[in-house]
NULO-313110 format. One record per residue (C-alpha): residue number from 0; x, y, z; residue in one letter. Coordinates in steps of 0.25 Angstrom, whole numbers. Layout:
N
NODE  sero     px     py     pz  torro
NODE   NUM      X      Y      Z      a
...
***
This chain:
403
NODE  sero     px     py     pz  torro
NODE     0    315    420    454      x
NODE     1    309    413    442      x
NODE     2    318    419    431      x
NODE     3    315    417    413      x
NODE     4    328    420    406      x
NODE     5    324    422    391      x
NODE     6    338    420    380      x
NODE     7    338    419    367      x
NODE     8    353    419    360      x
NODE     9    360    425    348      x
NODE    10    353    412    341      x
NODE    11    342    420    344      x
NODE    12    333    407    339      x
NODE    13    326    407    352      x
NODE    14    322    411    364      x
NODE    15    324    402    377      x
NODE    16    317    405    390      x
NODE    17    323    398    403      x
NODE    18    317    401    417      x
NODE    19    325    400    429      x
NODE    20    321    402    446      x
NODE    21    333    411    450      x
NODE    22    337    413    465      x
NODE    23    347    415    474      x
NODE    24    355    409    485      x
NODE    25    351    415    499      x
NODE    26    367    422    498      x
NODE    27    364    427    483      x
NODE    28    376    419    479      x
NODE    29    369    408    471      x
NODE    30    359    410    460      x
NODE    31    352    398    459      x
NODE    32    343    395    444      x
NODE    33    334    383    442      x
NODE    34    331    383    428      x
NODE    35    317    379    426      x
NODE    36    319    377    409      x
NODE    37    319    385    396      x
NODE    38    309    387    386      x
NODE    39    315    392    371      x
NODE    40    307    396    361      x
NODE    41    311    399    345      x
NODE    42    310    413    339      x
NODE    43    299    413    330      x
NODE    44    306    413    315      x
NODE    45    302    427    310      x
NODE    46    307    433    324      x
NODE    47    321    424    323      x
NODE    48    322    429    308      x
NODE    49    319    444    312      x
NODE    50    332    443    322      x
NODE    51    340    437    312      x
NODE    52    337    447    302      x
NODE    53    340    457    311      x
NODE    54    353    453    319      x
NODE    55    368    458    315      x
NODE    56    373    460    304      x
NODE    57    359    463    298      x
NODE    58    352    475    299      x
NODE    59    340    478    307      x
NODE    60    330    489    310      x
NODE    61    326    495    323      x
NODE    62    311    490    319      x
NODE    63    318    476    318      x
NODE    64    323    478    332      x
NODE    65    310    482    340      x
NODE    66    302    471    334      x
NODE    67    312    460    336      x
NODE    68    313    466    351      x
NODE    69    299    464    349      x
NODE    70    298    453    344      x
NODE    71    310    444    353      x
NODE    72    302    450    367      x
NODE    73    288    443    364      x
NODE    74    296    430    359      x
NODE    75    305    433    373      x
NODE    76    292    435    380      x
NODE    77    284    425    375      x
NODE    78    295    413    379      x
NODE    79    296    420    393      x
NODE    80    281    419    395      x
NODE    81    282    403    390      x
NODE    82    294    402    401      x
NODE    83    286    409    411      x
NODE    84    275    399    409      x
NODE    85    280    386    407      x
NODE    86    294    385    415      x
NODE    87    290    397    427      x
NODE    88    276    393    429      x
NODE    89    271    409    425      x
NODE    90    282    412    439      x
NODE    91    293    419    432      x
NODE    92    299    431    438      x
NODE    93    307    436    428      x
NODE    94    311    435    414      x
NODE    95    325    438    408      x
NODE    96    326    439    395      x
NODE    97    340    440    386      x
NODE    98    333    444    373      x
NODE    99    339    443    360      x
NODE   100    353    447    357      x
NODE   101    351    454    343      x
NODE   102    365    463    344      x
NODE   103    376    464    352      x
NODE   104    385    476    351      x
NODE   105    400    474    349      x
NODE   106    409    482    345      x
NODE   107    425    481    346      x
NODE   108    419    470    358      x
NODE   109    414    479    365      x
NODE   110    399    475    366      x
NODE   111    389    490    365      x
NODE   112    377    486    366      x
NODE   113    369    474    365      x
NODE   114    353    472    360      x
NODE   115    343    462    365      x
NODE   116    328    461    360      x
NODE   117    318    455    365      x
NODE   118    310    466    373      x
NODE   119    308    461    389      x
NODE   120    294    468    388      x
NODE   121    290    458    381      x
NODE   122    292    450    390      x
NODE   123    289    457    402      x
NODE   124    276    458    396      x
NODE   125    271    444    393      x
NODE   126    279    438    406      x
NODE   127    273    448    416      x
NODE   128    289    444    422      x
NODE   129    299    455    422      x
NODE   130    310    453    413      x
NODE   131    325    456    413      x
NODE   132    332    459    398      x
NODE   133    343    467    392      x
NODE   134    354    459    400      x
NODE   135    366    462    390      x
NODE   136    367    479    390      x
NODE   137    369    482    403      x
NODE   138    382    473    402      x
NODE   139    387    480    389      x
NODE   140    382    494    394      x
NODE   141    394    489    406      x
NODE   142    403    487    395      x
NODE   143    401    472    395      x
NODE   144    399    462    383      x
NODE   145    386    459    388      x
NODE   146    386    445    387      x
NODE   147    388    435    391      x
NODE   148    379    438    401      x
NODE   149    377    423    404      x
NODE   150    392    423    409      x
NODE   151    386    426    423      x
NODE   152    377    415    424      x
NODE   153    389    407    418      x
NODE   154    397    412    429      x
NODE   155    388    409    443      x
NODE   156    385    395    435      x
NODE   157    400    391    434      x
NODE   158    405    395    446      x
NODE   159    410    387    454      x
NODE   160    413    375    445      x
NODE   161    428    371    443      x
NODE   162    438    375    434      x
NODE   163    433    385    422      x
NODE   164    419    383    417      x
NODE   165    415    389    407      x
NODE   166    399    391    401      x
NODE   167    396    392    387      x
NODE   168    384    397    379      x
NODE   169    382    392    365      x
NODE   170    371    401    359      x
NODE   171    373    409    346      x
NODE   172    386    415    353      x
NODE   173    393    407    362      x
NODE   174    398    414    376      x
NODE   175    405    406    387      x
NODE   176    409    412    402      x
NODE   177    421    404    408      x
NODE   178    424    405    424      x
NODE   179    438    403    426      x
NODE   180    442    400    441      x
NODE   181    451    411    442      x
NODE   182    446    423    435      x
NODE   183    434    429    430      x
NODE   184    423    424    421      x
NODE   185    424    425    406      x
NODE   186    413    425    395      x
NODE   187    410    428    383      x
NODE   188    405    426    367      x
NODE   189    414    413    361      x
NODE   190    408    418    347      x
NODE   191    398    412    339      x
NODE   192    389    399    346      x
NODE   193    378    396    336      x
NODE   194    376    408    330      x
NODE   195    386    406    317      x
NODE   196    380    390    317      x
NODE   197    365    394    315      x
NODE   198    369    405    306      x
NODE   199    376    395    298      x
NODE   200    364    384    299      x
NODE   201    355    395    295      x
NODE   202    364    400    283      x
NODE   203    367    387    278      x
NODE   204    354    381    279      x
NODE   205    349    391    274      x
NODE   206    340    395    286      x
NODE   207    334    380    285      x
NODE   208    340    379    299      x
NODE   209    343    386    311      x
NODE   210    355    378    318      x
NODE   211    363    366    318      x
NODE   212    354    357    326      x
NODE   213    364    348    333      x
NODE   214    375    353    323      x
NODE   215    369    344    315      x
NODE   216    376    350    303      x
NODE   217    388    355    309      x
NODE   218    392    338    314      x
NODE   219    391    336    298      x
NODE   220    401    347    294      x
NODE   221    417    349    296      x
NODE   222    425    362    300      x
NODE   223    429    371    290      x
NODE   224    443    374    298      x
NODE   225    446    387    288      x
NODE   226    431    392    292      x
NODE   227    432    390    305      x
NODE   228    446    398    307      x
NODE   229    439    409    298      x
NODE   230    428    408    309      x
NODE   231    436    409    321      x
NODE   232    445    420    315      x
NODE   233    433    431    321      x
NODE   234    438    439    331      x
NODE   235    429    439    340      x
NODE   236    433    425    344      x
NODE   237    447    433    349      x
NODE   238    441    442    357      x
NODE   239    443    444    372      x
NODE   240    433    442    382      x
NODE   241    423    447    384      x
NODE   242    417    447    372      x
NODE   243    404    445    366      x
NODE   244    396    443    352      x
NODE   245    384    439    343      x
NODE   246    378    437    330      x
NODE   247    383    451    327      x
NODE   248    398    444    325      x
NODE   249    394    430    321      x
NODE   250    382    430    313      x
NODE   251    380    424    298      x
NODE   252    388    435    292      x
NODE   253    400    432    301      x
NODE   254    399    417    296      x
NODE   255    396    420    280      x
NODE   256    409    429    283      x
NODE   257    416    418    288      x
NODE   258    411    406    277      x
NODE   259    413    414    265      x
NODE   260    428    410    261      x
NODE   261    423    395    262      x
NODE   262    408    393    253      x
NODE   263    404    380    250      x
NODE   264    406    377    265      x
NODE   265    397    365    269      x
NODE   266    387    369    279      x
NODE   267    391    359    288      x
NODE   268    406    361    290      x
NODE   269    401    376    291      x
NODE   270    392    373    303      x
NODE   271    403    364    310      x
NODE   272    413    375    307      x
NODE   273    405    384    316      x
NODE   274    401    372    326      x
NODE   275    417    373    328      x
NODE   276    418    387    328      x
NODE   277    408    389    340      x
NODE   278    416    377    347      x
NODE   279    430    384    344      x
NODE   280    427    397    348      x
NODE   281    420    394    363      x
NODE   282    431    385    364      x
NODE   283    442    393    360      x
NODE   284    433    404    371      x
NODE   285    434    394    381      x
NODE   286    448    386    380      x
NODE   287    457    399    386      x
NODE   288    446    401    398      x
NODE   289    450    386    401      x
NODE   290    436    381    404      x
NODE   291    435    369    411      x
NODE   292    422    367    407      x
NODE   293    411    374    397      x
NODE   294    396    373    402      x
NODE   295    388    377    389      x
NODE   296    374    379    385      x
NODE   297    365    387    373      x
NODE   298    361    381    361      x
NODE   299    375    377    356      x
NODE   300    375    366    366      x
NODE   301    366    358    358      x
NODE   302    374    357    345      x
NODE   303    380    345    349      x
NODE   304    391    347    337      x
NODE   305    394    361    342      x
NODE   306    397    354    357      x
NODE   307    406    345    353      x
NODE   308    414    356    344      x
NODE   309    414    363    358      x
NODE   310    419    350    364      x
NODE   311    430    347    355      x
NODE   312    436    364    354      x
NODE   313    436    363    370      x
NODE   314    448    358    379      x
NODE   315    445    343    384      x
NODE   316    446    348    398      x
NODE   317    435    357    396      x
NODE   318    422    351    399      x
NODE   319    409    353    390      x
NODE   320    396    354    397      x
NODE   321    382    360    395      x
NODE   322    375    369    406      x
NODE   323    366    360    410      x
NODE   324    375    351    417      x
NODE   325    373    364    426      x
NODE   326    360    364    425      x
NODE   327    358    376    416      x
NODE   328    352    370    404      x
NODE   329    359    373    393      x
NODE   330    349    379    383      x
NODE   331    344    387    393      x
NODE   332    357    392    399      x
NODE   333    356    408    393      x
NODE   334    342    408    397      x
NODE   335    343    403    411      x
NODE   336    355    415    412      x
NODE   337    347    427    407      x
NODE   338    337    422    419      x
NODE   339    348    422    428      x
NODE   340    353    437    421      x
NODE   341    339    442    424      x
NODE   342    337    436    439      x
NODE   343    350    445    442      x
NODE   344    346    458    435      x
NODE   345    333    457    443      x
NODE   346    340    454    455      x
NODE   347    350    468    453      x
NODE   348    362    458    451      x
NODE   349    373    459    439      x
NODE   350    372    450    426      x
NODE   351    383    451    420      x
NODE   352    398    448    424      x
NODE   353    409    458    419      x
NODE   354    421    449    418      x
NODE   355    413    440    405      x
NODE   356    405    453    400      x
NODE   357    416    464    402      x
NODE   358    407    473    408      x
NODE   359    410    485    420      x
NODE   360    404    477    430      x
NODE   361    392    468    436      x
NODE   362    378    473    429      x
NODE   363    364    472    432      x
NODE   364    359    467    418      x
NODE   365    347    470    411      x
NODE   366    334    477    411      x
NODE   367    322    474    419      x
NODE   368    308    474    412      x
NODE   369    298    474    421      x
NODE   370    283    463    422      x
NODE   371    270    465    425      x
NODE   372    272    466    440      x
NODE   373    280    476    448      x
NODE   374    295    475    448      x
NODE   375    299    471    460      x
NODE   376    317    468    459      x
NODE   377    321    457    470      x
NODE   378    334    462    479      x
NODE   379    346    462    473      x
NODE   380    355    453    479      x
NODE   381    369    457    488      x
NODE   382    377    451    476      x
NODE   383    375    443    463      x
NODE   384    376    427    463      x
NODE   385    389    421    462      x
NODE   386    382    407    455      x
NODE   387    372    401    448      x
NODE   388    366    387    454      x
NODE   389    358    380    444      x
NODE   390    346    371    451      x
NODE   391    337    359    446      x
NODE   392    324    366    440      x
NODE   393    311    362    448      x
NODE   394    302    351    447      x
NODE   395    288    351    442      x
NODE   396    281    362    441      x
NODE   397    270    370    443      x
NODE   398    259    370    431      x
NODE   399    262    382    421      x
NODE   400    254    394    422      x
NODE   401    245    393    410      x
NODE   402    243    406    399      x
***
């Protein structure tokens, strides 16, 4: 099956499209996914504005809501269509669409809801594809975190490999999923990845920029040791697993909180005060769990400063590698999962796993919007698959279908 998974993160910069042909082993043991490469397109600025102005901790309307649900589905549908065209040839089966996190529900860490927009008939509509969305409630209504949902693709992809390795995701929040040898899998949010660094480029540049490209700034600046330790006095960071967060906890407010003993602070030493703060805090996640090795993608990977931070807060022992050493490219990584997450629900198969969200049990995730030709679901296997096999993409391809 010729799957598109669309993502786009608590960044919520951009939307990435990767397509994927999904299949299974002859036992159902094996799911075997050859990428067949990502297409990313920027918000347009008024519509990335208009999500800023409405996430926590500013108040919104329910105007607001229904056209930014509006507003995200055509931008969703609109990528999907390009995907469909120029990496599945117009031959896409199905589409898989995260939407956009905008509010995750926590209270006393228990998660009770959790909101994503970006309505899938907008994208039903212009694909003619179904289209599988809504992954996260059906996870939470089991009492679960609902998320990391990646963990699961996390887990059939590490199995087997020695030791206890471990995946890391470095997107606005960072979440990791460890395998340990001898007990069950663990995942959940580290804290902040880039979300308090663009939030502080934005602030501090006054809007002239978005990020850190490269971590330019942060490589010319020094730790503020007292505002890093007021940094990593938040709770959260204390919390057990599993456990989950967003820009409700770790938005701009949370880092004025943090910076008002210390004005004057160069911007610099404030942005490589943050660098550190993401690489102590995935470290300090990981170095307990014992990892042998930590296998990480999202955007975070290409802010080379931020790497070497993660490098030196890790245990020598533990190796350092990006996903595509697997062959999962690492910008596309969430993306090829969510494709992954729709193949099962279509399928009848589970998406989530209990020991890393803390739901009741295995779930079906998800909600299933229909295209333009009868639905027609494909057998549900005897059992879920037990790993993920990555394969080299294609050669040349047949010509796109032009329109």
């Amino acid at each position: 099956m010729r799957v598109i998974g669309l993502m786009s993160g608590t960044s919520y910069d951009a939307v990435d499209a990767a397509a994927a042909d999904l299949s299974l082993d002859p036992d159902g043991t094996t799911l075997r996914l050859v990428p067949l490469g990502m297409v990313s397109a920027p918000y347009e600025d008024a519509l990335r504005a208009a999500l800023a102005a409405a996430l926590p901790p500013a108040r919104t309307t329910l105007g607001d809501v229904c056209r930014l649900d509006t507003r995200v589905g055509r931008a969703f549908a609109a990528l999907a269509l390009r995907a469909d065209r120029e990496l599945c040839y117009g031959r896409a089966e199905l589409v898989a669409s995260h939407g956009q996190t905008v509010f995750h529900w926590v209270d006393a860490g228990l998660v009770r809801g959790t909101l994503q927009l970006g309505s899938p008939a907008w994208i039903a509509e212009a694909t003619g594809h179904p289209v599988v969305s809504d992954f996260r409630p059906r996870d939470v209504a089991a009492a679960g975190q609902g998320a990391p949902l990646v963990s699961l693709i996390d887990i059939m992809l590490l199995r087997g490999r020695p030791g206890t390795p471990a995946a890391l995701n470095i997107g606005g929040i960072a979440n990791l999923t460890a395998l340990p040898p001898d007990g069950p899998p663990v995942a959940f949010d580290t804290g902040p990845g880039n979300a308090l660094l663009d939030a502080a480029v934005r602030e501090l540049t006054a809007g002239r920029l978005d990020y850190d490209e490269d971590g330019a700034l942060a490589a010319a600046g020094r730790v503020h040791e007292p505002l890093l330790l007021r940094l990593l006095a938040e709770p959260y960071y204390r919390r057990p697993a599993p456990k989950t967060t967003g820009k409700e906890l770790f938005h701009p407010g949370h880092l004025r909180t943090a910076l008002a003993p210390f004005p004057g602070l160069p911007p610099q030493d404030v942005l490589a005060t943050l660098t550190r703060l993401t690489a102590r805090t995935v470290a300090d996640a990981l170095r307990p769990l014992r990892a042998t090795e930590v296998i990480a993608s999202g955007g975070g990977t290409r802010n080379p400063v931020l790497m070497a931070a993660l490098r030196e807060e890790l245990p020598p022992h533990t190796a350092l590698l990006g996903s595509d050493a697997l062959g999962l490219p690492a910008a596309a990584k969430e993306a090829y999962a969510f494709a992954v997450l729709g193949f099962l629900t279509l399928h009848g198969l589970p998406g989530n796993v209990p020991d890393c969200t803390g739901a009741h049990g295995p779930r079906v995730l998800g909600s299933l919007t229909p295209g333009r030709r009868p639905l027609r679901l494909p057998p549900t296997p005897d059992h879920p698959p037990r790993t993920l096999t990555i394969a080299p993409a294609p050669g040349p391809a047949p010509a796109p279908v032009p329109g």
